[in-house]
N, C-alpha and C positions, 0 to 999 in steps of 0.2 A: 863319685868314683864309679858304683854299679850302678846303673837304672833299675827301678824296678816295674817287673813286667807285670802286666795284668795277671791276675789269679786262676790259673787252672782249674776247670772243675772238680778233677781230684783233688787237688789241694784243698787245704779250709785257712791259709791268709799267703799274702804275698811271701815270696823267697827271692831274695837278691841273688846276683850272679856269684856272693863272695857267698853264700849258702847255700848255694847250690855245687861252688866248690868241694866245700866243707863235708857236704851229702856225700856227692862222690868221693871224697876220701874218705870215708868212711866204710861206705861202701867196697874200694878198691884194698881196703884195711882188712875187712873180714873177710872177702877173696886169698887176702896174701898168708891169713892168721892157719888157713886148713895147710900152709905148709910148715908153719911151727908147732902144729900140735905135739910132734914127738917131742919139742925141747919142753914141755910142760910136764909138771912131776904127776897129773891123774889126767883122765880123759875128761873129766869134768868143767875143770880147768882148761882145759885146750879148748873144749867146745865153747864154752864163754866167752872166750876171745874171740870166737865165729860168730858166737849171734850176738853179742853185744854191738859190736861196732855196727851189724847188721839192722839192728832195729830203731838205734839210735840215728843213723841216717836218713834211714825214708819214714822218721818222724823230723826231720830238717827240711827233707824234700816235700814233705806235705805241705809244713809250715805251721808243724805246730806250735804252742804257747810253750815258751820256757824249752824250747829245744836247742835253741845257740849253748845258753850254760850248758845243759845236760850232754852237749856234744862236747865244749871244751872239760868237762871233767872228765867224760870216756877219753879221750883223747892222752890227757895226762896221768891215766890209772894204768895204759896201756903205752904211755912213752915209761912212767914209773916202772914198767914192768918189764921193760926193752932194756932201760939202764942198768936193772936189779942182775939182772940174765949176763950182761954183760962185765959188771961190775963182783960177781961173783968169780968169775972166770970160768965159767962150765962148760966143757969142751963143745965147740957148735962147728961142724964140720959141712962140707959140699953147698948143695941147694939150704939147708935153715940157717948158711949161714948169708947165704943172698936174700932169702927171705926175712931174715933177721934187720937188714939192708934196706929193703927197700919197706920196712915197716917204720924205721925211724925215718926216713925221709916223707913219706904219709903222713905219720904222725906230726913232725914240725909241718908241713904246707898246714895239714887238716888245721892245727890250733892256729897258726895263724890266719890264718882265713873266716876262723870261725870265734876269732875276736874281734878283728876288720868287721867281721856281719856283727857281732853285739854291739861294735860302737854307732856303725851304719843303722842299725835298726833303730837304736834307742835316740837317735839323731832323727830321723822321720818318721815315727811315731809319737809323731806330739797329740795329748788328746784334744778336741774339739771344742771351744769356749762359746757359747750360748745364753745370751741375755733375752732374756724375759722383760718386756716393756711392756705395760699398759699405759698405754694415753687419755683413754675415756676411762673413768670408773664406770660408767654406763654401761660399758662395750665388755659382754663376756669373754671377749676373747682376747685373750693379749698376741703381740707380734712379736716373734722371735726375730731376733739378731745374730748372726756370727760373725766371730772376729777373727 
C-alpha cells in the first residue's frame, strides 16, 4: 500500500506515507482546535486541545515507539469530544461552527489512516530470526544464520 522510505535523521524509525498522513492531521487538528477554543467551557481545556494533537503528531512524524496507538486514542478522545459538543446541542455559531467541521473530517481521515499505519507497521516489522550453528566444537566461534 505505502513504501517505506528510508529514515530521516531527525526521525529515530521509519514513518509510512499512511503516518505521515496521520502526523499531518494531527497537526492540521491542533491548527483548526485554536479556533474552538471559545466552544470549550475553561481555557485550560481549549489549550489541550492545541497541544495535544500537537505533540502527539510530531511524535508520529519522528517515528516514535507506540505513537500509531497514542495517536489513534488522541484522535478518538478528540472525535469523543466533537460528538459530545454536538450531541449536547450548545449553540455553535459562524467560524466554530466551520471549525467544528472541518475537525471531524480531520479527525475521521487522521484515525483512519492511523490504523491503516498500525496494521501496516505491525505487518512489516517482523523481528529477525538468527540461528546460532556450531559445526566444530573446536571452533570458538559459531556462524550465524538468518532466515
Amino acid at each position: 500500500m505505502s513504501v517505506v522510505p528510508k529514515t530521516a535523521p531527525w526521525q529515530l524509525g521509519p514513518v509510512s506515507s499512511l503516518g505521515r498522513i496521520t502526523a499531518a492531521s494531527l497537526l492540521a487538528l491542533s491548527v483548526d482546535a485554536v479556533g474552538l477554543t471559545e466552544l470549550s467551557p475553561n481555557v485550560l481545556i481549549g489549550l489541550t486541545f492545541v497541544f495535544a494533537p500537537l505533540l502527539v503528531g510530531i511524535r508520529v512524524a519522528r517515528g516514535f515507539d507506540r505513537s500509531l496507538p497514542t495517536a489513534m486514542i488522541t484522535l478518538g478522545l478528540v472525535g469523543i469530544a466533537i460528538g459530545a459538543q454536538l450531541a449536547l446541542g450548545a449553540p455553535v455559531y459562524g467560524n466554530s461552527r466551520n471549525a467544528l467541521a472541518v475537525a471531524a473530517a480531520l479527525v475521521v481521515s487522521g484515525l483512519v489512516a492511523a490504523v491503516a499505519a498500525w496494521f501496516e507497521h505491525r505487518r512489516w516489522n517482523k523481528p529477525a530470526v538468527i540461528e546460532l550453528t556450531r559445526t566444530n566444537t573446536r571452533d570458538p566461534f559459531a556462524r550465524a544464520r538468518g532466515r
